[in-house]
N, C-alpha and C positions, 0 to 999 in steps of 0.2 A: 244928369250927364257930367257934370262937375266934377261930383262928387267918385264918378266912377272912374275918372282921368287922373285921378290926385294920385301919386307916387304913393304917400302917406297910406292910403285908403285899400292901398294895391299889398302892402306891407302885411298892413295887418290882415286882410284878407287871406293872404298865404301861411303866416303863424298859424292861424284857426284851421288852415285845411291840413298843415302837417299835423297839428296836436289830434285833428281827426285821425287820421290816415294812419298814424303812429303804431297804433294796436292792432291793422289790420297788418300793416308793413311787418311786425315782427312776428307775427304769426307766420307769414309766408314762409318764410324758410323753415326744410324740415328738421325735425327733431334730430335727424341721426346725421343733421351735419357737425350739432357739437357734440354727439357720444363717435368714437369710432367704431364702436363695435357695432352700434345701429348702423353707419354707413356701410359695412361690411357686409352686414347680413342684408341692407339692400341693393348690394351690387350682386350678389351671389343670386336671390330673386330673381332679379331680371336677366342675369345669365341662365337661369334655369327656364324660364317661361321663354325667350328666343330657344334657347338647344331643344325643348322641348316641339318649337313651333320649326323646325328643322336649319332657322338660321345660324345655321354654326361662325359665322364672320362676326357677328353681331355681340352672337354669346361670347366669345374669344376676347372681343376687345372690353366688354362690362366683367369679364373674370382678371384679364390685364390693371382693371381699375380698382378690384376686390385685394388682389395681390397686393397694390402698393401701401392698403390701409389693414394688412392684417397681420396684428400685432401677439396675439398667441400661437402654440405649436398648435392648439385645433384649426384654429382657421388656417395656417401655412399647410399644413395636410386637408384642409378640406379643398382647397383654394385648387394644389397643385394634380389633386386626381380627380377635379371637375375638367382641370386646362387637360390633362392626358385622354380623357372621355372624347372631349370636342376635335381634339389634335389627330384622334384614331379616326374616327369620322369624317374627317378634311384630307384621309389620307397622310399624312405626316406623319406615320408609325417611330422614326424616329426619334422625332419630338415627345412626341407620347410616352414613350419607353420612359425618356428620360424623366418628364414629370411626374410619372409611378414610382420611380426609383427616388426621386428628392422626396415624396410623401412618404414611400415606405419605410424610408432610410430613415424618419421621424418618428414612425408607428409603423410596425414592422406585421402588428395584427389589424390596421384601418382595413375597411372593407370600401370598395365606389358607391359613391354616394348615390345614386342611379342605376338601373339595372344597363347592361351593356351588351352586346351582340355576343354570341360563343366565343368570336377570336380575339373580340379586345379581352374576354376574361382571362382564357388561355393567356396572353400577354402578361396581364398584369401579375397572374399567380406565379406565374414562371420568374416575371423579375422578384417576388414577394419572396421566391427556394434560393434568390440569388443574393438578395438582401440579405438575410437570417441565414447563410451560409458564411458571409461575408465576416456579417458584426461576430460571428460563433469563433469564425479564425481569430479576429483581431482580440477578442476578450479571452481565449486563449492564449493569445501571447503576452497580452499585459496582464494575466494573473501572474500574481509572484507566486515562485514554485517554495512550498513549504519543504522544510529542512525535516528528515524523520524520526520521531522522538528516540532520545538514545536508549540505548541497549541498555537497561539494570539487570545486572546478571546477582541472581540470589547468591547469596553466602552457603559453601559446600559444609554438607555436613563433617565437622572433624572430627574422625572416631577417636573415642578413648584411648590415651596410653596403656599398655598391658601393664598390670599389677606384677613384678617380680617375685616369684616365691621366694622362702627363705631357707635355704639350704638345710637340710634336714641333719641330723647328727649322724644317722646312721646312710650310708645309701640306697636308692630302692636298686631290687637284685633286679640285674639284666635276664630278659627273656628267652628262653631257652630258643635257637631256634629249631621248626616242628619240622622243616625239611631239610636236607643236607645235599649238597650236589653230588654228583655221582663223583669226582674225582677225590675228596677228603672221605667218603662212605667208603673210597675203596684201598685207601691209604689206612684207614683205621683197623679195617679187617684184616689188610695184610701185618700188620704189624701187632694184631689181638691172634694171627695164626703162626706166625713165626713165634712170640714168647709161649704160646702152647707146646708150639711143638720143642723150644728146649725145655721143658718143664718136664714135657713127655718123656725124652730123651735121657733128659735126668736120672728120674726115675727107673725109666728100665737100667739105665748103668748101673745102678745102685742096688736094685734088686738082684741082676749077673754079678755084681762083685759080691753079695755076701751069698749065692748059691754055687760060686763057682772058684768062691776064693780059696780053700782049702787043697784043690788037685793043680792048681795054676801055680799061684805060688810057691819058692821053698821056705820052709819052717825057719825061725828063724832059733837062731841056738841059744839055751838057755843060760844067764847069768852066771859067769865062773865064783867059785866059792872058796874061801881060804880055807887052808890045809891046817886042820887040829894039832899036827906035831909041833909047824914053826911055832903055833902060840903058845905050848907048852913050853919053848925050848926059852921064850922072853920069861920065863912067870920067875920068880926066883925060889 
């Protein structure tokens, strides 16, 4: 009884029960309190096994607890279209929306992780046209608009200078022309019918003057002649 009173006695008794206890004490705590991602995927569990056993408050508040420790975009999109499954369910369609729209807005192709009733699907696909509508404008306007490459315009063919001939010594005779217009056709024939016809004219006068010239004319008288006496009357 002494012995079980002593301070001393009480000491070491308790050393020996912690160095006992020690290895079961650090076992206790789970493994996925120093990984986070094990804590993550254990909060997400037990949101899944309540939503699935229909307490939606319960699931709501262990996905609140998944949220605060998930440090990748997968788990921020798994996280966010678990809370929008539970939120349409609770009636909170607002809420919902929105948490579709924060997960889509990260993975624009994420599907729910859970199958869903027709109208939360409807929902979700509708905000999924609105999402990928949205990033399609915005990446649209931040592409820079490319400038279009410029015009080379090919080099025109330059044709040959013409070779100049070399003036010939003699020149080539101009060509006759084969038609004539009617006003120089009719200039030339009048003027090849008028020297005809003095030519003509000629002629005939000429013909009447030596057929007609002997009764027309008077004779003309013949040379006077010196008289034979005066030349005898010089002679000595």
């Amino acid at each position: 009884m002494e012995a079980s009173t002593n301070p001393r006695s009480w000491g070491a008794w308790m050393v020996v029960l912690c160095a006992w206890l020690a290895p079961g004490l650090a076992t206790a705590n789970p493994p996925e309190a120093e990984d986070p991602s094990g804590l993550f995927r254990h909060r997400i569990e037990r949101a899944g096994t309540l939503y699935e056993s229909l307490e939606y408050e319960k699931a709501l508040n262990w996905l609140t607890q998944a949220k605060q420790v998930a440090s990748t975009t997968d788990e921020q999109v798994e996280v966010a279209l678990y809370r929008g499954l539970v939120l349409a369910d609770l009636g909170r369609r607002k809420q919902a929306l929105e948490e579709f729209r924060t997960g889509l807005t990260l993975r624009p192709l994420a599907k729910l992780p859970v199958a869903a009733a027709p109208k939360v699907e409807r929902d979700f696909e509708s905000v999924r046209k609105q999402v990928q509508l949205k990033q399609g404008t915005e990446s649209a306007k931040a592409a820079p608009v490319e400038a279009p490459p410029p015009v080379v315009e090919e080099p025109k063919a330059v044709a040959p200078a013409p070779v100049e001939k070399q003036a010939d010594a003699t020149p080539e005779p101009k060509p006759l022309p084969i038609h004539e217009s009617k006003p120089g056709l009719r200039s030339r024939l009048g003027a090849a019918g008028s020297s005809l016809g003095k030519n003509v004219g000629s002629a005939l006068g000429s013909a009447l003057d030596t057929v007609m010239g002997p009764k027309d004319k008077p004779a003309t008288p013949p040379p006077e002649q010196p008289e034979p006496a005066a030349a005898a009357k010089d002679e000595p």
